[in-house]
C-alpha positions in Angstrom: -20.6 -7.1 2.0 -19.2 -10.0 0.0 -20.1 -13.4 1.0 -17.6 -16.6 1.6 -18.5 -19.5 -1.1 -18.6 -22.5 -0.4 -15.7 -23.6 -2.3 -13.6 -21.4 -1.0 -14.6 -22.0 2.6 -13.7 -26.0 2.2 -10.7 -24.6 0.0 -9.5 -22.6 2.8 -9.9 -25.2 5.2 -8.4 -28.3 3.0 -5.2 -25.9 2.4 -4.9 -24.3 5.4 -1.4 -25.2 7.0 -1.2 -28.6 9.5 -2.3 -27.6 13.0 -4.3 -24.9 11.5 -7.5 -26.4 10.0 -9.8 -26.7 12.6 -8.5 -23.2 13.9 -9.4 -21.9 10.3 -12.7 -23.8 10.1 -13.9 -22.4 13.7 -12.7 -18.9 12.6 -15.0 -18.7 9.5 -18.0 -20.1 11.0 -17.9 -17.3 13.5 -17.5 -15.0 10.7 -21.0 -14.1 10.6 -20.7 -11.8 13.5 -18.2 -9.7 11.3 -20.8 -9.0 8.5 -21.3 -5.1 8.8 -21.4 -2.7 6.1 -17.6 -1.8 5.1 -17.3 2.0 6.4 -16.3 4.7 4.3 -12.7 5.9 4.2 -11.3 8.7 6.3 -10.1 11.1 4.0 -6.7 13.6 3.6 -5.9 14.4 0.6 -2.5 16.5 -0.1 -2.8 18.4 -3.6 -0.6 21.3 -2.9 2.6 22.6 -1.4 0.7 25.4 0.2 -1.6 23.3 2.2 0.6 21.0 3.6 1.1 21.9 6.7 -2.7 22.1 7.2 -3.2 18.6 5.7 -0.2 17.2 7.7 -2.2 18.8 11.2 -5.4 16.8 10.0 -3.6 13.1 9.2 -2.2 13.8 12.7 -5.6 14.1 14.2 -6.8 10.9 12.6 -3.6 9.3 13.7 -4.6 10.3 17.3 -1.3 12.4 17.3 -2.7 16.1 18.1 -0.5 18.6 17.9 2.5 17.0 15.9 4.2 19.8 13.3 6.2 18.7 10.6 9.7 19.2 11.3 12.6 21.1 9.8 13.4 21.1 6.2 10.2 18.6 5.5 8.5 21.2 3.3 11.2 22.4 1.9 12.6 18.6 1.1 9.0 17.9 -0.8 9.0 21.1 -2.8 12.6 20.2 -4.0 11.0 17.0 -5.0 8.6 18.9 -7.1 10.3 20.2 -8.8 13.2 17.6 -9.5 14.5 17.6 -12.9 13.5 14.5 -14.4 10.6 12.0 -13.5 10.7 8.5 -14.2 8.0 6.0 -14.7 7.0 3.9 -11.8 8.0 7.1 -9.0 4.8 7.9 -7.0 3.5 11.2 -7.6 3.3 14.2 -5.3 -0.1 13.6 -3.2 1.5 10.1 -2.7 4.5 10.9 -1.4 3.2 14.1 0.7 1.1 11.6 2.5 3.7 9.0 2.5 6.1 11.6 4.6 3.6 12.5 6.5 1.9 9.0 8.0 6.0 8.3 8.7 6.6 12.0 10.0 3.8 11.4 12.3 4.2 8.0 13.7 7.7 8.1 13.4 8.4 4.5 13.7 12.2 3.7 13.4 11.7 1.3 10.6 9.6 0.5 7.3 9.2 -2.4 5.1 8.4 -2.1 1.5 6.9 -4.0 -1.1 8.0 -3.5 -4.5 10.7 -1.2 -4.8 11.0 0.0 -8.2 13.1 2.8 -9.1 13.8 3.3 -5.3 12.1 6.7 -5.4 9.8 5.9 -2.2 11.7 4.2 -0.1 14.2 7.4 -0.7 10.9 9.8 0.0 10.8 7.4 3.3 14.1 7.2 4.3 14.2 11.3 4.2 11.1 11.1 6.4 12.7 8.9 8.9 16.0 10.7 9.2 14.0 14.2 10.2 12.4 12.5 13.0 15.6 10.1 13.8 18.8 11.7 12.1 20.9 10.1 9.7 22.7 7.0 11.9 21.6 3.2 11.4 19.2 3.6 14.0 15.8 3.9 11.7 16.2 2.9 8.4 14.1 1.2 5.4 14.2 -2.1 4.3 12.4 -2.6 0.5 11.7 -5.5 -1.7 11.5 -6.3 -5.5 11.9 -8.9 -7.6 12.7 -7.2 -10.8 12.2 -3.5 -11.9 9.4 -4.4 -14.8 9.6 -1.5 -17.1 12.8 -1.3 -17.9 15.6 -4.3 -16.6 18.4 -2.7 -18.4 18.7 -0.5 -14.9 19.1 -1.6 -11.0 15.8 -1.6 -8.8 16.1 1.0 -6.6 18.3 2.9 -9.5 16.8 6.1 -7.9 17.9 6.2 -4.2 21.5 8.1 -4.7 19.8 10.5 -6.9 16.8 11.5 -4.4 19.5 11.5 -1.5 22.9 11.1 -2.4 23.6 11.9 1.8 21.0 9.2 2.9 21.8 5.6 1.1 22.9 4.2 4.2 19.1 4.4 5.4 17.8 2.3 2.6 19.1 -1.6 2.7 17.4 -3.3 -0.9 16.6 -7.1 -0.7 16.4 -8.1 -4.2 15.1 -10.3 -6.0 12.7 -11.4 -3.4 8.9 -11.2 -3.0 6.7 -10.3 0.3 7.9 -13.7 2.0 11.3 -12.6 2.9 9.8 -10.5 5.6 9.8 -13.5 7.8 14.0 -13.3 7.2 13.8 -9.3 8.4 11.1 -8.4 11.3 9.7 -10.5 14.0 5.8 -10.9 14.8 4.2 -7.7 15.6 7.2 -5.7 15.4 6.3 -3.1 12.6 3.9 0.2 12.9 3.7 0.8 8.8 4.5 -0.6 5.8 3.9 -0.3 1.6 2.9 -1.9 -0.5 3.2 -0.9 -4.1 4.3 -4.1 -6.2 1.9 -5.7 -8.9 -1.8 -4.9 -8.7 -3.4 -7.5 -10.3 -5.8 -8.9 -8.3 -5.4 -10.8 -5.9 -1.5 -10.0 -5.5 -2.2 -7.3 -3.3 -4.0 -9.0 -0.7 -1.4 -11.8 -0.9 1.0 -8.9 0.1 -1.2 -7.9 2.5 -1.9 -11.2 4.6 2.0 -12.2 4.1 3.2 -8.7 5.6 0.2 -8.8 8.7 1.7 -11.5 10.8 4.9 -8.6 11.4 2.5 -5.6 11.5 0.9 -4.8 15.2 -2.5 -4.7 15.6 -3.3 -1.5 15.0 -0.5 -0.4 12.5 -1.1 0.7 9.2 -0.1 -0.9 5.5 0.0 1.7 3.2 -1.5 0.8 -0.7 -0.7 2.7 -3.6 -2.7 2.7 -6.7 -5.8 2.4 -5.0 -8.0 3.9 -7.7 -5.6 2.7 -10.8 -8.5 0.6 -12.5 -10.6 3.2 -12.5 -8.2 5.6 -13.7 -7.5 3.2 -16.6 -11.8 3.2 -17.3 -12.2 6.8 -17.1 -9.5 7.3 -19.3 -10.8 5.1 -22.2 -14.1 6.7 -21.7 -12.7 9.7 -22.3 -11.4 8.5 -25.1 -7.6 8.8 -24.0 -5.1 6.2 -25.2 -4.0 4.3 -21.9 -0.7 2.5 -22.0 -0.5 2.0 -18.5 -1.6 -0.5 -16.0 -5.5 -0.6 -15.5 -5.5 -3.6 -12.5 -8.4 -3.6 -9.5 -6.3 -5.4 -7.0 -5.2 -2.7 -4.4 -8.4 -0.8 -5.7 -10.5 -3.6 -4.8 -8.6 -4.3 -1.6 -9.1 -0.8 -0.7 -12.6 -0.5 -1.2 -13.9 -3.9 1.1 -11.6 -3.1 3.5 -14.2 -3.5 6.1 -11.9 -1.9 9.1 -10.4 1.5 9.3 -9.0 3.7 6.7 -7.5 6.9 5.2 -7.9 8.0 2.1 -5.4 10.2 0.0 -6.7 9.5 -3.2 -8.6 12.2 -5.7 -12.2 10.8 -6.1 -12.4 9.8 -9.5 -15.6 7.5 -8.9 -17.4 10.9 -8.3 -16.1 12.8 -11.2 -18.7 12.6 -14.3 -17.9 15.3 -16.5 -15.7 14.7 -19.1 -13.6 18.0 -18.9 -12.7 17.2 -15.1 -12.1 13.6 -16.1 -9.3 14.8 -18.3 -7.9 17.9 -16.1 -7.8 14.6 -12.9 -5.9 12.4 -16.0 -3.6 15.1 -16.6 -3.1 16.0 -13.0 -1.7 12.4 -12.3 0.1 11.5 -15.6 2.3 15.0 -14.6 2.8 13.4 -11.0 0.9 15.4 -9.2 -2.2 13.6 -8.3 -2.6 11.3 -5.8 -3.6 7.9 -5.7 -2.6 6.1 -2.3 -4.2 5.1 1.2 -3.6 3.3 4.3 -5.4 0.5 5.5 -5.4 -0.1 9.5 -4.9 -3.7 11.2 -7.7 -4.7 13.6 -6.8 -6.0 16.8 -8.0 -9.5 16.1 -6.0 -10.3 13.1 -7.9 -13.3 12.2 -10.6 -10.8 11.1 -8.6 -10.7 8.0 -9.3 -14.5 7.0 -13.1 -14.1 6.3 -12.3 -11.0 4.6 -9.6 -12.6 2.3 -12.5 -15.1 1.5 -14.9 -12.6 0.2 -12.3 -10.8 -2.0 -11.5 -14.0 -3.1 -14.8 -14.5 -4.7 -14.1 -11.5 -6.8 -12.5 -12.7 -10.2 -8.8 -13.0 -10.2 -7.3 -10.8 -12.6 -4.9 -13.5 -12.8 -5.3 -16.9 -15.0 -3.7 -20.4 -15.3 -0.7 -21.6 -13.0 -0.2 -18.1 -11.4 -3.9 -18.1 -9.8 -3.4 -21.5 -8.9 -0.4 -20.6 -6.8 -2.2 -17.3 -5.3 -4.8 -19.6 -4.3 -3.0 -21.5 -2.3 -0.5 -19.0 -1.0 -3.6 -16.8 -0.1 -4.8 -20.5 1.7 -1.5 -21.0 3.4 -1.2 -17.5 5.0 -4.1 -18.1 7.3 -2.1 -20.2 9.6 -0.4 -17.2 10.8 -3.2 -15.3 11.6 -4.6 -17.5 14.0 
């Protein structure tokens, strides 16, 4: 378990929102009580078409949902995706969307919020999900986020929602270019069951997504983080003496990992993986899009839990320098007021 600095306890308190200090000061001197070990993640892992059903009957069980099949055309939808014709950098791959479809499938909430949309493909993946539990009317739909699409700003984010479902657009609403704060302009306090996050990874940006999104997240609802094994990825690659031109960040590894309440794993292991020919057939797997790389953290019931917590990750180098950490700092500070 991390520990709280000093500096960042006073810096929390100093920067904490007016009205909030004492609240914040009170809340991390009683953190002490929270210091347990951080417990291992639940795991389900989707890696084929053929098992999906099975792994779909075993998220449900975690999800407390026993019994829950997925619904018509749902296998059939994610082979097609398979198998689509062209795959563009920044989609998630298959794992990731299988357990995506699935956590929605399951829950079946009428609405999602997403961070980062990109070429759109998720929130697509998502919007299909929701329209097999809810059909295809403006009564559950997907609201996603992004400030710019990075790799390539000659093209539209969310460029690849009327390719994945040309019948379905309606079901997608973008909010661009905006960042994680713009939720407040969308959902009201606890109204959400699940949301994504998959928007830049450098340490600490997801947890800044994190704490922004909570305040609009139940207790008890699940964020969803992809890419939460892309810094190791990027390591065992260069150990294996691969050239890596993607990203290589920690930060929703890292968030991941210390997440000291409940989670689900539906990443491959890579930690676990020492020998250098199944480094490279794991590499393979998830440059081709069909590994998987994604989890789901769950809110506790006491969302000022997550103050103490942001502390400790805190102490963990930013990947971040200069006027950009400075600003996470704070923000990271300033978010605490609504979780009190």
């Amino acid at each position: 378990m991390l520990k709280i600095p000093l500096s960042l306890f006073l810096g929390a308190v100093c920067h904490a929102p007016r009205g909030h200090r004492i609240s914040v000061a009170r809340r991390l001197l009683s953190s002490s009580s929270d210091d347990a070990a951080t417990p291992a993640a639940e795991v389900c892992e989707f890696k084929s078409p053929n098992d999906y059903g099975r792994n779909y009957a075993r998220l449900s069980a975690l999800l407390g949902c026993d019994g829950k099949i997925p619904p018509a055309g749902e296998i059939e939808f994610l082979h097609s995706m398979l198998h689509r014709p062209v795959h563009h950098l920044g989609a998630i791959g298959y794992g990731d969307y299988c357990f995506l479809t699935a956590l929605i499938s399951v829950l079946a909430p009428r609405r999602v919020i997403e961070i980062g949309t990109c070429t759109g493909f998720s929130a697509a993946v998502m919007a299909a999900a929701l329209s097999r539990r809810h059909g295809n009317n403006s009564s559950a739909w997907v609201d996603t986020i992004d400030v710019r699409l990075k790799f390539d700003e000659t093209r539209p984010i969310g460029f690849e929602i009327p390719e994945v479902i040309p019948d379905l657009t309606a079901m997608v609403r973008l909010h661009n270019p905006h960042d994680a704060t713009f939720v407040s302009e969308l959902a009201k306090r606890d109204e959400l069951e699940i949301v994504f996050i998959d928007a830049n990874h450098h340490h600490p940006w997801p947890l800044l997504d994190l704490l922004r999104l909570a305040p609009y997240v139940r207790s008890g609802g699940w964020i969803v983080l992809h890419d939460i094994q892309l810094g190791t990825i990027g390591r065992k690659a260069i150990e294996a003496g691969q050239a890596w031109k993607y990203d290589a960040s920690y930060g929703a590894e890292w968030l991941f990992d210390n997440w000291p309440f409940r989670k689900i794993s539906a990443a491959t292991d890579l930690k676990s993986v020492k020998r250098i020919q199944e480094v490279c057939a794991e590499l393979e797997r998830w440059v081709r899009g069909l590994g998987s790389n994604i989890g789901a953290v769950q809110l506790p019931n006491d969302k000022s839990a997550l103050i103490p917590f942001a502390l400790r990750l805190m102490s963990v180098p930013f990947e971040i320098t200069g006027k950009a950490a400075t600003r996470a700092r704070r923000a990271i500070y300033q978010s605490f007021g609504e979780l009190i």
